[in-house]
C-alpha positions, 0 to 999 in steps of 0.5 A, spaced: 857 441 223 863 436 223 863 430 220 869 426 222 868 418 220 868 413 226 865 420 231 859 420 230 858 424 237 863 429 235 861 435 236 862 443 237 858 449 240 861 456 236 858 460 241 861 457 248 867 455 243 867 448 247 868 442 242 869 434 243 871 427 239 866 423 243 862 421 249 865 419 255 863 415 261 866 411 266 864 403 266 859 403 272 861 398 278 857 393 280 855 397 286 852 403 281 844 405 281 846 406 274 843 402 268 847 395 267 851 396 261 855 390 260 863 392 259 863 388 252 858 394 250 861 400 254 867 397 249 865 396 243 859 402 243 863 407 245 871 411 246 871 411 254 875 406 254 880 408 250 880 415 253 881 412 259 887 408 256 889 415 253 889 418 260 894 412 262 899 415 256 902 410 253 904 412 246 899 407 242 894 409 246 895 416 245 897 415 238 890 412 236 887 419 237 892 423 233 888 423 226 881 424 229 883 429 233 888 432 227 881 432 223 877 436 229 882 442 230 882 442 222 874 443 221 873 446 227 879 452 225 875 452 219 868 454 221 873 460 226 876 463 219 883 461 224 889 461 219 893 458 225 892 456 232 896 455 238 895 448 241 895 449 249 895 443 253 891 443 259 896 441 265 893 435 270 890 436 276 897 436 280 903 441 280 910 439 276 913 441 283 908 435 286 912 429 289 906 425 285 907 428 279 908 422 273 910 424 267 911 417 265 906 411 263 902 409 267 904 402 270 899 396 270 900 395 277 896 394 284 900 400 288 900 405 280 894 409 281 896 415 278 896 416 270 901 420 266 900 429 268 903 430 261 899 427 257 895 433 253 903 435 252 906 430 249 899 429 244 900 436 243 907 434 240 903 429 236 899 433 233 904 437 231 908 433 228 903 430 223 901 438 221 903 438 214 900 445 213 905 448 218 899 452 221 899 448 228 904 451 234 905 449 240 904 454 246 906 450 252 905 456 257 899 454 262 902 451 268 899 448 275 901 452 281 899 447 287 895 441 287 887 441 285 884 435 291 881 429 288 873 430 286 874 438 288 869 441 284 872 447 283 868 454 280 873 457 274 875 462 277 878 457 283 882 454 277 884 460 275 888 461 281 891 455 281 893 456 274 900 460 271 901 463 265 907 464 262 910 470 258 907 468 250 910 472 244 910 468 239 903 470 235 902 471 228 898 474 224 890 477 225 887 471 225 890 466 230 887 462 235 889 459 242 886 452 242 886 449 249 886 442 249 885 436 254 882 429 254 876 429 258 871 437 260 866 436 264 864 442 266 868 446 263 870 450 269 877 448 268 877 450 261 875 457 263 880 458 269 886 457 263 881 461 258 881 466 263 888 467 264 888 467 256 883 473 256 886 477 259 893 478 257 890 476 250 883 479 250 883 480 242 885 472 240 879 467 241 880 463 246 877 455 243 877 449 248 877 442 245 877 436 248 877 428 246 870 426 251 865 429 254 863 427 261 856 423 261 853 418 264 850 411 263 842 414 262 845 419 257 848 412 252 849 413 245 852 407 241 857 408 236 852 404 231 845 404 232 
């Protein structure tokens, strides 16, 4: 259905309307019952360690996914009929109002844990200033009202509670769409908290989720090249 050089794996489901650039899995540690892959493979075989540079945010990293991802929206506003479409970044995990909250690259240090919150924001930006059809919008109106708990497993409708909706009423045209972006969907919970939020106000305009990694696992590899 999509076919963008260099993602093979790249993929969307019309009917959930969930779509992603590629697979995504973390390096296993040394500890890990999962299968040994070596980290020259995990690198050259998949895109994880570039999703995980992209989660850092710094600006080449997140550059690299631009004209890919540019390529995702494009094909897959065309298999939707969607005339325009209104790019969401997803918000992170933290509250902007969180002492913790980064909106800087992350830096290479022991005691920086934390990656850049605003990343989905600033790609965003990126991808629509590459539009030159004009027919890509930003729509920054989701917002994280206090923190999600790291490794919380939260159903939707807990990420919806946590989540705000911001006043939107810029929309134009019958056949327009919101696309929610984000770097990684695992469940697809947080993704259905905000298109929750979505539905509601604006239950007539369609509601596509886009991501650049699907979670998965080392038993479930892929490489990029047979």
């Amino acid at each position: 259905m999509l076919n963008i050089e260099q993602y093979p794996h790249a993929s969307y489901d019309p009917r959930t309307r969930i779509g992603y650039l590629a697979l995504y899995f973390s390096y296993p540690g040394p500890q890990s019952p999962e299968p040994t892959i070596s980290m020259a493979n995990w690198r050259k075989n998949s895109h994880s360690s570039a999703i995980l540079n992209f989660k850092e945010g710094k600006k080449q990293h997140i550059e690299q996914f631009i004209a890919p991802f540019y390529q995702l929206i494009y094909q897959v506003m065309s298999l939707e009929k969607a005339s325009e479409a209104y790019l969401v970044p997803m918000p992170s995990s933290r509250s902007p109002n969180s002492p913790d909250y980064c909106d800087q690259p992350r830096i290479s240090k022991p005691n920086e844990a934390r990656n850049r919150d605003n990343r989905n924001h600033v790609f965003c930006q990126f991808l629509r200033k590459k539009d030159e059809h004009q027919r890509l919008h930003i729509a920054d109106i989701i917002s994280r009202q206090f923190d999600k708990p790291e490794k919380a497993r939260w159903s939707v409708m807990e990420h919806a509670q946590s989540l705000q909706l911001r006043r939107f009423d810029n929309l134009c045209g019958p056949s327009s769409v919101f696309i929610l972006i984000d770097d990684v969907v695992t469940t697809g919970n947080t993704f259905g908290g905000a298109r929750h939020l979505l539905n509601q106000r604006y239950p007539n305009v369609p509601v596509i989720c886009l991501a650049l990694g699907k979670t998965t696992t080392p038993h479930e590899f892929k490489p990029l090249v047979d």
